[in-house]
GUTI-505178 format. One record per residue (C-alpha): residue in three letters; x, y, z. Coordinates in Angstrom, 1 decimal. Layout:
N
<torba 'ala'; <X; Y; Z>>
...
***
This chain:
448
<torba 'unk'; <7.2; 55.3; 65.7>>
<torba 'unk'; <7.9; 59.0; 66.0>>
<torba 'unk'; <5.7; 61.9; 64.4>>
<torba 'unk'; <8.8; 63.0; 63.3>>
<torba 'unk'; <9.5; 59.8; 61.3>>
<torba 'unk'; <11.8; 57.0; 62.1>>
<torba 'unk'; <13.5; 57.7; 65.6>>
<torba 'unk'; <17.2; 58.4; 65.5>>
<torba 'unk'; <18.3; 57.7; 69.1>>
<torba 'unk'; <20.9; 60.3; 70.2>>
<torba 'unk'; <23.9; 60.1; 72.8>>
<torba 'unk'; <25.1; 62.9; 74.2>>
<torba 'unk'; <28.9; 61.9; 75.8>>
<torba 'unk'; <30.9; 64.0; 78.9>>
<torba 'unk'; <32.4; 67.0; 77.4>>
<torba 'unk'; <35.2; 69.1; 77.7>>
<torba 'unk'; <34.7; 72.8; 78.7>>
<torba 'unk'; <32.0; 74.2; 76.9>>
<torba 'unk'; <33.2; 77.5; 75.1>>
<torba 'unk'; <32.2; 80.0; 73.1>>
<torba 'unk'; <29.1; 82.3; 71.9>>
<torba 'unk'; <25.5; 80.1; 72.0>>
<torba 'unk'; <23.3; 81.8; 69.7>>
<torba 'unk'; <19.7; 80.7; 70.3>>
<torba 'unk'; <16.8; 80.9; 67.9>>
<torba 'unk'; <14.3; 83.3; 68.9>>
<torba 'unk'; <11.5; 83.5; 70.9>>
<torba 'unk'; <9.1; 80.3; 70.1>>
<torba 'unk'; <5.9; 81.9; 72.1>>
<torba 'unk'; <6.5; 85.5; 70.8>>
<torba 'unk'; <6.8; 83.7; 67.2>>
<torba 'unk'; <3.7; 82.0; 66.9>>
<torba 'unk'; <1.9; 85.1; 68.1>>
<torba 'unk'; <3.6; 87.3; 65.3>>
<torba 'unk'; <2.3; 84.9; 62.7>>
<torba 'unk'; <-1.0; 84.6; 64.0>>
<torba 'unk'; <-1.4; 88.7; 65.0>>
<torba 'unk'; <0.0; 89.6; 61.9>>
<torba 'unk'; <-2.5; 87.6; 59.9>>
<torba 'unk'; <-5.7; 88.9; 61.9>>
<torba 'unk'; <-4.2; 92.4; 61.0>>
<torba 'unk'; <-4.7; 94.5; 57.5>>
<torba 'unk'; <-1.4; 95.1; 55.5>>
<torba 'unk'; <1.9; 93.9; 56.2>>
<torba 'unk'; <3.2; 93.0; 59.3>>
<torba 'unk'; <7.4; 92.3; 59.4>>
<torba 'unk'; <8.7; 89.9; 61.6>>
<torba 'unk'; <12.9; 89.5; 61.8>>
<torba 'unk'; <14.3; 86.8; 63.8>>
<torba 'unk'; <11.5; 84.4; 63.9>>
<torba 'unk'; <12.1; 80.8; 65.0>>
<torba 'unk'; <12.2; 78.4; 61.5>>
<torba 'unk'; <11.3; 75.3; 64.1>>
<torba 'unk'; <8.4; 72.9; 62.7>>
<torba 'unk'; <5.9; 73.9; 65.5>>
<torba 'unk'; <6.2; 77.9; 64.4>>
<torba 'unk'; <6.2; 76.8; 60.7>>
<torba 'unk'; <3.1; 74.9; 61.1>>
<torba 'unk'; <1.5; 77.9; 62.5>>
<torba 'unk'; <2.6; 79.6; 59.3>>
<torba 'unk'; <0.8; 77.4; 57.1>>
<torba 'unk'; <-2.1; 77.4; 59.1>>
<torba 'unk'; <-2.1; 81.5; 58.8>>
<torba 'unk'; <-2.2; 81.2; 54.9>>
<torba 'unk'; <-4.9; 78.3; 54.7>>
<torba 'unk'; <-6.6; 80.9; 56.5>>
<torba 'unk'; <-6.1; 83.2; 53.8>>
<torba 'unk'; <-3.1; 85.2; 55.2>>
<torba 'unk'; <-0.2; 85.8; 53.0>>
<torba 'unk'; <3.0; 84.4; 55.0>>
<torba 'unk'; <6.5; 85.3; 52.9>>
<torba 'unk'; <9.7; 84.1; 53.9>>
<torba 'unk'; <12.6; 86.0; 52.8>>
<torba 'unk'; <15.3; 84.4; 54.0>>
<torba 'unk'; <17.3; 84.4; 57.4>>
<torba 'unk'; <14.5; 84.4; 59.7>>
<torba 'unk'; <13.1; 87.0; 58.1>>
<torba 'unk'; <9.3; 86.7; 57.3>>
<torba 'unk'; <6.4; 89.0; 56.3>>
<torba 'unk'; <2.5; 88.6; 56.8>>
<torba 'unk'; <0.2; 90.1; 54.8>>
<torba 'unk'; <-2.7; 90.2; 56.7>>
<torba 'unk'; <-6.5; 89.7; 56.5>>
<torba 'unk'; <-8.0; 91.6; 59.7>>
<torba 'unk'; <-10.2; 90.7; 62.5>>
<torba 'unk'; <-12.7; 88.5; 61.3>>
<torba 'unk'; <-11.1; 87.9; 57.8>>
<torba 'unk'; <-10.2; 84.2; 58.0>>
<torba 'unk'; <-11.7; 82.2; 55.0>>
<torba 'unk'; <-12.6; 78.6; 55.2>>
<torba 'unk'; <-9.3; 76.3; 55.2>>
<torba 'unk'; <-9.7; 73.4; 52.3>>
<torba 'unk'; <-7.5; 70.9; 54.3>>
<torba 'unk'; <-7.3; 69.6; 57.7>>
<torba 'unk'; <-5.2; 71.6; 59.7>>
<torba 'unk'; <-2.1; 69.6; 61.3>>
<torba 'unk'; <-0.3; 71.5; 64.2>>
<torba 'unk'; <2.3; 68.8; 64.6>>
<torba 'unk'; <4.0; 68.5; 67.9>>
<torba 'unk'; <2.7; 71.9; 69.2>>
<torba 'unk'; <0.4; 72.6; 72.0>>
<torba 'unk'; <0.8; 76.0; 71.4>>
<torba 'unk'; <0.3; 76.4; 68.2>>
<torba 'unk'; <-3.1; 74.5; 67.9>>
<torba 'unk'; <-4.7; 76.3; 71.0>>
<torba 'unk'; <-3.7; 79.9; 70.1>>
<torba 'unk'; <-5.3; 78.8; 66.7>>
<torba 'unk'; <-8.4; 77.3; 67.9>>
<torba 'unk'; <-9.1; 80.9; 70.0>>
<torba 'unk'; <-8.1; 82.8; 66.5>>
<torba 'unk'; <-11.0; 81.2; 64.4>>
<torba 'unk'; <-13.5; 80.5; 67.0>>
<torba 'unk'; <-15.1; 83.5; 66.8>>
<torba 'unk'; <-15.4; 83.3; 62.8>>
<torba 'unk'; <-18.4; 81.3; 60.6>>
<torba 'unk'; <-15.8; 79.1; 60.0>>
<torba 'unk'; <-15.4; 75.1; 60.5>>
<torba 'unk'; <-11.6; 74.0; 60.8>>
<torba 'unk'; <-10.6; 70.5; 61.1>>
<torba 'unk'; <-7.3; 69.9; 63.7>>
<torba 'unk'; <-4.9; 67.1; 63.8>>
<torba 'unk'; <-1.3; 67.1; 64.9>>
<torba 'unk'; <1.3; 64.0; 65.9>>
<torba 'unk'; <0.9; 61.3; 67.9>>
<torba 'unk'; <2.0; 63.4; 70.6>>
<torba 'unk'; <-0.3; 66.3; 70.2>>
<torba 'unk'; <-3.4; 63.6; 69.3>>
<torba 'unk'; <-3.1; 62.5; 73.1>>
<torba 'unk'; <-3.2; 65.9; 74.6>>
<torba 'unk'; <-6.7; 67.1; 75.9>>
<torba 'unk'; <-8.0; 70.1; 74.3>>
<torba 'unk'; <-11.2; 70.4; 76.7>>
<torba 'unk'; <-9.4; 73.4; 79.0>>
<torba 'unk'; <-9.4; 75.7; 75.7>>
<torba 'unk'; <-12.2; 74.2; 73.9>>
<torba 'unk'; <-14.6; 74.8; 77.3>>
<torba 'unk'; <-13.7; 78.7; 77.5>>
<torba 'unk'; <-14.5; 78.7; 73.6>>
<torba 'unk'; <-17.6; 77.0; 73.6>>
<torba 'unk'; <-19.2; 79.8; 76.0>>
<torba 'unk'; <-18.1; 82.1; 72.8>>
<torba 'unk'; <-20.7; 80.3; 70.6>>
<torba 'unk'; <-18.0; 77.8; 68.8>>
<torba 'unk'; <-18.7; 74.2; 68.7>>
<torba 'unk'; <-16.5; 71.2; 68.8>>
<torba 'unk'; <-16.5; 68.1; 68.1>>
<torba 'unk'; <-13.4; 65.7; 69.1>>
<torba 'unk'; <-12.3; 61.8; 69.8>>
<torba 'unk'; <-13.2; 60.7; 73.2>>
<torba 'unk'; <-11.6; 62.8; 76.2>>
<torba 'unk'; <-11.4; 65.7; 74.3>>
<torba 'unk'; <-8.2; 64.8; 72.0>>
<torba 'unk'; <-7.6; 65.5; 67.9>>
<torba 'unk'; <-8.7; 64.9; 65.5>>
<torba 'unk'; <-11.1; 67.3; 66.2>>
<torba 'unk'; <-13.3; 69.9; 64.0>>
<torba 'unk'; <-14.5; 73.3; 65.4>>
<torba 'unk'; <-17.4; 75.0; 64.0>>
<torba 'unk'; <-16.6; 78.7; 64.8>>
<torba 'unk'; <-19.5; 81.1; 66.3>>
<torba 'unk'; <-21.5; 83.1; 64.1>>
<torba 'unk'; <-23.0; 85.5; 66.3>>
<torba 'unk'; <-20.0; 85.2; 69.0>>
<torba 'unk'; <-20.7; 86.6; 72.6>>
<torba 'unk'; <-18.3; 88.4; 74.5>>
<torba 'unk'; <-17.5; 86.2; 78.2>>
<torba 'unk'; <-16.1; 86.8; 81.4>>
<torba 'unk'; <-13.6; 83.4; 82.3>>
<torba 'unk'; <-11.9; 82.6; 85.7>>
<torba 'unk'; <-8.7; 80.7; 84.4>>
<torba 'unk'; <-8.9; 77.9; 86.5>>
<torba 'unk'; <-5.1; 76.3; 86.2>>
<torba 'unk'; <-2.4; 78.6; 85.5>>
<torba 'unk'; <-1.9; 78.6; 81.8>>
<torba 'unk'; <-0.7; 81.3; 78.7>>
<torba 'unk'; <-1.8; 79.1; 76.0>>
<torba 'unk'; <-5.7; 78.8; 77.6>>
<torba 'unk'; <-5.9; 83.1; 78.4>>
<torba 'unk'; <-4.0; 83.5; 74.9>>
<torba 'unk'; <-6.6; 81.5; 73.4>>
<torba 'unk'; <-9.4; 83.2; 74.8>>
<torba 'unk'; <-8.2; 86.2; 74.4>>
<torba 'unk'; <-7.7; 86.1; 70.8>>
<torba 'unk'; <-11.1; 84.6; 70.4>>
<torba 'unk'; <-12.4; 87.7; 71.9>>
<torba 'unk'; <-10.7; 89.8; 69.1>>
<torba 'unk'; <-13.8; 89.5; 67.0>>
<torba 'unk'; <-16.5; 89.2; 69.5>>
<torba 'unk'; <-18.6; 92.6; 70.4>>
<torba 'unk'; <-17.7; 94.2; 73.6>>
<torba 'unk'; <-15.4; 93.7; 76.4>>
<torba 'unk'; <-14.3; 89.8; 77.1>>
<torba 'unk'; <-12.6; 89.9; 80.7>>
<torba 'unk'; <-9.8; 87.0; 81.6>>
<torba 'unk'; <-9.3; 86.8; 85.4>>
<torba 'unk'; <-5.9; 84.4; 86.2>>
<torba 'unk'; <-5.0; 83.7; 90.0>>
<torba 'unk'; <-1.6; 83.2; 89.3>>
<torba 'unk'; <0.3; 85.5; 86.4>>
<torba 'unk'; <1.5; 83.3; 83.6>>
<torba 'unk'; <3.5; 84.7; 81.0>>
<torba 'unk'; <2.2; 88.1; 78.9>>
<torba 'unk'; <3.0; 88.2; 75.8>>
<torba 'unk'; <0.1; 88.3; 74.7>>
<torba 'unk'; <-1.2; 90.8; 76.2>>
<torba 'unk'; <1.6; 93.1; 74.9>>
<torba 'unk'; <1.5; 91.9; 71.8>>
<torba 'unk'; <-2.3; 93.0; 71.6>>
<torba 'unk'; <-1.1; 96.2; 72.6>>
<torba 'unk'; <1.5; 96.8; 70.4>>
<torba 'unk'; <-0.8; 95.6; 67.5>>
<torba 'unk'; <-3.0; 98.4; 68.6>>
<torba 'unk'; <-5.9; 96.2; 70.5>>
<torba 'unk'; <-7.7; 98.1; 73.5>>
<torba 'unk'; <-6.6; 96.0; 76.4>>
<torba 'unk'; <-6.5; 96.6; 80.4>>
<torba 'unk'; <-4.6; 94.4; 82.9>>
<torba 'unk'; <-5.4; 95.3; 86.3>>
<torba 'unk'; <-4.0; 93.5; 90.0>>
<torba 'unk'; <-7.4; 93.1; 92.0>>
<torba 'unk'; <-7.9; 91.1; 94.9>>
<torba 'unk'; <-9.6; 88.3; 92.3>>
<torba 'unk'; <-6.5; 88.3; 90.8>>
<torba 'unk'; <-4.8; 89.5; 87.5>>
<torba 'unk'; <-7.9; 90.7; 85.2>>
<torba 'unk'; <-7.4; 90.9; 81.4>>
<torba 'unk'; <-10.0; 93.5; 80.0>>
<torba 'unk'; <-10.1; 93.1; 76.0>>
<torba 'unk'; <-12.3; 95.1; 73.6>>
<torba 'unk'; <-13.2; 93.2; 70.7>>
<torba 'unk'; <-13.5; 93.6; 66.9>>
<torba 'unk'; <-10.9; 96.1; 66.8>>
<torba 'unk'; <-8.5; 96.6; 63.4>>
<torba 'unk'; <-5.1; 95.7; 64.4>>
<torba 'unk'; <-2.3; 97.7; 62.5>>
<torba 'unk'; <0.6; 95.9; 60.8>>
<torba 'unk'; <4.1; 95.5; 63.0>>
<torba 'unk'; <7.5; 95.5; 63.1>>
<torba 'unk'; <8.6; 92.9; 65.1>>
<torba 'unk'; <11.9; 92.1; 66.2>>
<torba 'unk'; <12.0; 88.3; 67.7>>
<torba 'unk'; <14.2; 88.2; 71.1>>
<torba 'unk'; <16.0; 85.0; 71.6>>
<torba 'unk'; <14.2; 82.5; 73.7>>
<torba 'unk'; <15.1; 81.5; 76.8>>
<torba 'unk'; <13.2; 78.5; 76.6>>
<torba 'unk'; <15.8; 77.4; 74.4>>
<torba 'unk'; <18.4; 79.5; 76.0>>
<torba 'unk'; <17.9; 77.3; 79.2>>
<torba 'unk'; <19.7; 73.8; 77.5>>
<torba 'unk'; <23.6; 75.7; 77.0>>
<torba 'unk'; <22.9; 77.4; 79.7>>
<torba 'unk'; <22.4; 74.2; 82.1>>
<torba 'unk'; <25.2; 72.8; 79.8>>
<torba 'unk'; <27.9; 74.9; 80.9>>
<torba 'unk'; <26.5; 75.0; 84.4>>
<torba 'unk'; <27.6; 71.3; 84.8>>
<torba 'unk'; <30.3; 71.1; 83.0>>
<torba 'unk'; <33.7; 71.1; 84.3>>
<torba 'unk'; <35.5; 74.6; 83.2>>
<torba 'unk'; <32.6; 75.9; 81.3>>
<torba 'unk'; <32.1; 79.4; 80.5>>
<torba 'unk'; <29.2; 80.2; 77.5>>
<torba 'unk'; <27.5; 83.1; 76.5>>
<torba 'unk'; <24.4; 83.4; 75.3>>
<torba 'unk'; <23.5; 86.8; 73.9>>
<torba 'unk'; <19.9; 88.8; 73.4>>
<torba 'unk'; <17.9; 86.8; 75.6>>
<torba 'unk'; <14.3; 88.0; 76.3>>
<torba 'unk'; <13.9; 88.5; 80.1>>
<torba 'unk'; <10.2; 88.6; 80.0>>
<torba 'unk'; <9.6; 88.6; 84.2>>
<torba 'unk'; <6.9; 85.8; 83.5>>
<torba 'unk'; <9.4; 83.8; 81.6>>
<torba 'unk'; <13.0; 84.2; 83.1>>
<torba 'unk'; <12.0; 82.2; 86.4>>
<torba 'unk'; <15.0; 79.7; 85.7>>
<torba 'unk'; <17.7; 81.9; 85.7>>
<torba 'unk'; <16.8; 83.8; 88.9>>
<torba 'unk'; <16.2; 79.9; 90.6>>
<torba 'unk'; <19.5; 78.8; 89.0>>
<torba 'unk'; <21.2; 82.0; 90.8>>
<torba 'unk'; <19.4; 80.9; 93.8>>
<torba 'unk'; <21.0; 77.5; 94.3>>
<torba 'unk'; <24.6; 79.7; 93.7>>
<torba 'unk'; <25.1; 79.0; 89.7>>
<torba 'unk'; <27.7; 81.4; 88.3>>
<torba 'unk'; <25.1; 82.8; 85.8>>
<torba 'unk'; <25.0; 86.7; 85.3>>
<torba 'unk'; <23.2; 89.4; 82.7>>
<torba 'unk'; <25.1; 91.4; 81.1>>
<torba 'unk'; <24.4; 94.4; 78.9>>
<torba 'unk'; <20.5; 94.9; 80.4>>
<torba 'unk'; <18.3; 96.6; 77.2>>
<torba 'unk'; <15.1; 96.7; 75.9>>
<torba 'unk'; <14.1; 95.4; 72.2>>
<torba 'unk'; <10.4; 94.9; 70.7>>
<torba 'unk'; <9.1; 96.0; 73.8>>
<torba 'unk'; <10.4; 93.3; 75.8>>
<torba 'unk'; <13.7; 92.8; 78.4>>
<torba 'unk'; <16.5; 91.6; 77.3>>
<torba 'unk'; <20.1; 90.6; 78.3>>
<torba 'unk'; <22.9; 88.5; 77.6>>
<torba 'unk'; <23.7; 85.5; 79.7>>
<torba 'unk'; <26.7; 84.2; 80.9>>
<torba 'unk'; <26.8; 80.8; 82.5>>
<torba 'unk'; <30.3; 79.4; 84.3>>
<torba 'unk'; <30.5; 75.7; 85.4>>
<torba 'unk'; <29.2; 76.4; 89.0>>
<torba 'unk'; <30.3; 72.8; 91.4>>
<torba 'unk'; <29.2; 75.0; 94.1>>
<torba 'unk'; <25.3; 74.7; 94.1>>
<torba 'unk'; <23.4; 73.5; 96.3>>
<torba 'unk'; <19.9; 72.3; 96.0>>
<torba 'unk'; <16.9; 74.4; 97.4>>
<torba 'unk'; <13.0; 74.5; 97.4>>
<torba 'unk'; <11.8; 76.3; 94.3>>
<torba 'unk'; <8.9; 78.9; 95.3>>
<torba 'unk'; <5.7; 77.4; 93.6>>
<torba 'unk'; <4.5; 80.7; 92.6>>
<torba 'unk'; <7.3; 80.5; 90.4>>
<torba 'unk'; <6.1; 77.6; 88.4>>
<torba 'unk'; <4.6; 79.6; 86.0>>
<torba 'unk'; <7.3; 81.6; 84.9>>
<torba 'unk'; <9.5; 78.3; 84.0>>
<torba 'unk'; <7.3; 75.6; 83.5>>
<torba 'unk'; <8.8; 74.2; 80.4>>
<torba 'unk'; <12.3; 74.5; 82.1>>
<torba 'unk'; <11.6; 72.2; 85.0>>
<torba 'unk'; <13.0; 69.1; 83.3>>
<torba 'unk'; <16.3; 70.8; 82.6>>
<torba 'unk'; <16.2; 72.0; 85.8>>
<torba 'unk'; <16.1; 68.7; 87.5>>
<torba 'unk'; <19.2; 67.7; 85.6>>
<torba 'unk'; <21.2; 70.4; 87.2>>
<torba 'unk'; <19.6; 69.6; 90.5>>
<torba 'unk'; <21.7; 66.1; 89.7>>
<torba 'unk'; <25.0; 67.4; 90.1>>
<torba 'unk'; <23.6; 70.2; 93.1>>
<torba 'unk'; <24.3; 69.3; 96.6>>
<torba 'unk'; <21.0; 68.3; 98.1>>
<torba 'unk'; <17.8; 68.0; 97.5>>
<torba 'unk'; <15.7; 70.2; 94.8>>
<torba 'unk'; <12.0; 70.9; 95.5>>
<torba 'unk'; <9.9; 71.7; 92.7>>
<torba 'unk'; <6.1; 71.8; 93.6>>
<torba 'unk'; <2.8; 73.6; 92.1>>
<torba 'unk'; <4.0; 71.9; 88.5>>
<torba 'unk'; <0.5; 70.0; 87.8>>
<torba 'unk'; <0.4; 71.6; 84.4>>
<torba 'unk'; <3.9; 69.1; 83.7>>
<torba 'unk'; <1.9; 66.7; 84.0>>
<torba 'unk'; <-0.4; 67.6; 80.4>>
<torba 'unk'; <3.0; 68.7; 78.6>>
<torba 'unk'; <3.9; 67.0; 75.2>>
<torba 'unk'; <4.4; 64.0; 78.1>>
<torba 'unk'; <3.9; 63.4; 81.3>>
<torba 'unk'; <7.3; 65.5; 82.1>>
<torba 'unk'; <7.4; 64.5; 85.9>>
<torba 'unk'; <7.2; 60.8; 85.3>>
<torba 'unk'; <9.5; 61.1; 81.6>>
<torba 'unk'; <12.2; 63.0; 83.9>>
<torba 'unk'; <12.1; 60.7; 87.0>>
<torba 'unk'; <12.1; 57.8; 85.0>>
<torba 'unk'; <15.5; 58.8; 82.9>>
<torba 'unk'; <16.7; 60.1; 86.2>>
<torba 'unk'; <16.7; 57.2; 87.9>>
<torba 'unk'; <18.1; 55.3; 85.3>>
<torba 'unk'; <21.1; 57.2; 85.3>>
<torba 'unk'; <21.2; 56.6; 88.8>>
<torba 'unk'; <19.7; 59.9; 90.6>>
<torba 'unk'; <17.2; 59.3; 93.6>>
<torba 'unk'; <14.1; 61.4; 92.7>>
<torba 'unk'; <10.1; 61.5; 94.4>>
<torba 'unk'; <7.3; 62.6; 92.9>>
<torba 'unk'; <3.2; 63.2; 93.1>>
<torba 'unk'; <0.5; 64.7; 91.6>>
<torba 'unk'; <2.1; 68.3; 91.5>>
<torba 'unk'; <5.2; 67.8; 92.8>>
<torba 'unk'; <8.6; 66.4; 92.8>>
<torba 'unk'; <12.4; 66.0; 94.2>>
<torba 'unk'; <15.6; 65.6; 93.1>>
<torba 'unk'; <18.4; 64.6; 95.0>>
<torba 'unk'; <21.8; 65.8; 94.0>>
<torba 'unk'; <24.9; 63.9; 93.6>>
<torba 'unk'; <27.3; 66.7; 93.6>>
<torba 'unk'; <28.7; 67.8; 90.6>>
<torba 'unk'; <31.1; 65.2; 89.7>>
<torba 'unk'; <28.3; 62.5; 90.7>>
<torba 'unk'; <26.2; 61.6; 88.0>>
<torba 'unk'; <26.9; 57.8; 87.0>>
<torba 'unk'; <25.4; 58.3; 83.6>>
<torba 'unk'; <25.1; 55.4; 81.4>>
<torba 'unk'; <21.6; 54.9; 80.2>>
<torba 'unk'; <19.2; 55.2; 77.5>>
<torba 'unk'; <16.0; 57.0; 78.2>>
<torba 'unk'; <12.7; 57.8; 76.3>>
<torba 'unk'; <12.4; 60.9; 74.9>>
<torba 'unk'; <8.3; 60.3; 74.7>>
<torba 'unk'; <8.3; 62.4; 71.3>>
<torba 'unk'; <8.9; 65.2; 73.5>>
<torba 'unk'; <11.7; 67.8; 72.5>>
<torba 'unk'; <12.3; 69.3; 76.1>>
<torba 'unk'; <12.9; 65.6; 77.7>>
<torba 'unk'; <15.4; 64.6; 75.0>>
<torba 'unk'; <17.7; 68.2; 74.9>>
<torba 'unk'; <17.9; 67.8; 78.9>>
<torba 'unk'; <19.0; 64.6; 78.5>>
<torba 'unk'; <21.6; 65.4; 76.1>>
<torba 'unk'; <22.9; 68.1; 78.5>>
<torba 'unk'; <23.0; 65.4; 81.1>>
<torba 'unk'; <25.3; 63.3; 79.1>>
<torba 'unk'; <27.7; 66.3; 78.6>>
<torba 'unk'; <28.6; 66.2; 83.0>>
<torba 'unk'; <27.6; 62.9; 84.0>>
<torba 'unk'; <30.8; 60.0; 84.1>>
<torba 'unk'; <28.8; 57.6; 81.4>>
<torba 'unk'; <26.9; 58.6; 78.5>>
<torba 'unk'; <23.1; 59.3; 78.4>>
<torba 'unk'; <21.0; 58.4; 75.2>>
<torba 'unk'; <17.5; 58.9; 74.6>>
<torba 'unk'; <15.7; 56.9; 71.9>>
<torba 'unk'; <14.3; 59.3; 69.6>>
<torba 'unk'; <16.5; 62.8; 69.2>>
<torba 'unk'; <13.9; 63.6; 66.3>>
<torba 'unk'; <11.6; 65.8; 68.7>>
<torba 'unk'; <14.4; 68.2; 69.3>>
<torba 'unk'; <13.4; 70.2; 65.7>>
<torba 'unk'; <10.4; 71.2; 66.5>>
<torba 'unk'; <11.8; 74.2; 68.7>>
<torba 'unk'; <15.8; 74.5; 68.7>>
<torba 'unk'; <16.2; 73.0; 65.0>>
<torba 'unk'; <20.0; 74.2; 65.7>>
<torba 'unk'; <20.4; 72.6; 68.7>>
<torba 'unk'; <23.0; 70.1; 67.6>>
<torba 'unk'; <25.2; 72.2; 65.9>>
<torba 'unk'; <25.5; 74.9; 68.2>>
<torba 'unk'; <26.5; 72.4; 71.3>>
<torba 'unk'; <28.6; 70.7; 69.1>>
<torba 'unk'; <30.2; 74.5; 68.3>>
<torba 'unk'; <30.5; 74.8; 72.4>>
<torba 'unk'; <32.7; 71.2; 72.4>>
<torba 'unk'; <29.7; 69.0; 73.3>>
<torba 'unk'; <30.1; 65.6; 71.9>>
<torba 'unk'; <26.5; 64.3; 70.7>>
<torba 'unk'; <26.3; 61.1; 68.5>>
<torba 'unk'; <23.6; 59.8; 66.2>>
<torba 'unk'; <22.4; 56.0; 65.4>>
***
């Protein structure tokens, strides 16, 4: 059974050219963080564009059991009326986070800091993910947790009364554990210090900023050190949500493998610790370019066009750039299908503690759709059939994960047989528009 109720599988069947504007929903990280920024700040933060998906939502609710006024107006329009640093009351329910990784760590930092005990629970996706990498940093804090065995939801933390500032070393490349200790550090005395070997993506940190928070970043020979002075009051925003390119990265791919493609997908957020895809896509010779370069909210943005490209070949992705795509790896590996050559992804451990095991959900759909790929620990290959290569023809499991099941509907739209994955329910918890916008480009995607 799915969290998201009974499974629906999906089939997603080869497509004529794909055509036409792709409008994305906006950013899903960036969205989260408004919600939860605007709530720890006092008086009305505005937020236009925000993703409607059922992880952000959650997040929402979770803001107003905190005591946070969260208004939705209409057309992704929202407003947060907030309660300041070190104003969350004591939630009366448990609170349930869903499918999202996300949304329950950057939570868990939020209230950790404050007398407060919150309950956590989420599907049976998130239940199985271990919480110990952001629960460890939090403990040092003060806040105290207790959990099932292996550190996994249902779990209750009792927030730190007297909360200590701390110095942490993150020690696997990850936004959602230096976002997590980084808000908890909002309402804890002095200066709490994040060091991170490898950049992962900062928004963050300009968010903070922009919210009016005291906060250094500074390149040292230790690495990339996050200086944050606590208990400040945050002002109420104006926030304008770019599109994500998490999202962005499915018609993107789409039209990449399609025969006679040409999509365009405008106002996407070029965050430099986000847009690692695209540059690796142009890499292996994909007809993708940005048009009309701006800036909006703070953040880089551009419109992407993508052209079916039978031309690329398949390379070895640079491992520093893991971080800057992580979530786009398993889409990635379908357009390595229809490359010429192998495709070399390594430094991706973190896939491994995804909503699934993404390495061994992508290689195991792979292969049954008749693409050669190796794998270990943090690492793995794809070998490319060319672009008119693919067989096609199975059903794969989607393993409640929204990112396995859209790149396996994009499959389907170039390979010669159609792909299925058991459970397309997943896919609303961040593109809740996904279906109707490919099916607007000419995919052909079937229900039942």
């Amino acid at each position: 059974m799915s969290g998201h109720g009974t499974p629906i599988p999906m089939t997603s069947h080869r497509a004529e050219p794909l055509k036409g504007l792709a409008e994305v929903p906006g950013d899903k990280s960036i969205s989260h963080r408004s919600l939860i920024l605007g709530a720890m700040a006092v008086g009305e933060t505005k937020i236009s564009g925000l993703l409607e998906g059922d992880d952000v939502l959650d997040t929402g609710k979770a803001m107003q059991a905190f005591g946070a006024e969260v208004v939705n107006h209409g057309g992704g329009n929202w407003s947060v009326h907030g309660v300041g640093v070190g104003g969350f009351a004591e939630p009366d329910q448990v609170i349930d986070c869903g499918n999202s990784g996300t949304g329950v760590r950057l939570i868990m930092g939020c209230m950790a800091t404050s007398p407060i005990s919150v309950t956590f629970t989420g599907d049976a996706s998130l239940n199985g993910r271990p919480m110990a990498r952001v629960t460890d940093p939090l403990a040092l804090f003060g806040a105290k947790t207790v959990g099932r065995q292996g550190g996994r939801l249902p779990m209750t933390i009792v927030g730190a009364a007297e909360p200590t500032p701390v110095r942490y070393v993150v020690p696997v490349p990850s936004a959602q554990v230096k976002s997590a200790v980084l808000l908890a550090g909002l309402n804890a005395p002095g200066k709490t210090v994040v060091i991170e070997k490898e950049a992962t993506r900062d928004h963050s940190e300009r968010m903070l900023a922009g919210f009016g928070a005291e906060i250094a970043v500074e390149e040292t020979d230790e690495g990339r050190v996050i200086t944050l002075t606590g208990q400040p009051e945050l002002k109420p925003q104006v926030i304008s949500v770019p599109r994500d390119p998490s999202s962005a990265a499915f018609p993107v791919c789409a039209a990449l493998i399609t025969p006679g493609s040409d999509v365009l997908v405008p106002g996407i957020g070029l965050n430099p610790t986000r847009a690692g895809l695209f540059y690796t896509l142009q890499d292996m010779g994909a007809d993708l370019t940005f048009e009309n370069k701006r800036e909006e909210g703070g953040e880089p943005v551009a419109d992407l066009r993508a052209r079916f490209s039978p031309q690329m070949k398949g390379i070895e992705v640079p491992p520093e750039r893991a971080a800057s795509m992580i979530d786009e790896y398993p889409v990635l590996s379908v357009v390595a299908s229809f490359a010429s050559g192998k495709t070399m992804m390594a430094g991706v451990k973190e896939l491994r503690v995804k909503e699934s095991d993404r390495i061994d959900a992508m290689a195991r759909g792979l292969r049954a759709n008749g693409v050669t790929v190796d794998e270990g620990e943090d690492w793995w290959s794809v070998e490319g059939l060319g672009p008119e290569g693919v067989p096609g023809g199975a059903t794969c499991e989607s393993f409640l994960d929204h990112r396995i099941a859209m790149s396996f509907m994009v499959m389907g739209m170039g390979a010669q047989n159609p792909v299925s994955v058991d459970d397309g329910n997943p896919i609303t918890t961040s593109f809740p528009i996904f279906e109707p916008l490919m099916t607007g480009l000419g995919a052909k995607l079937t229900k039942g």
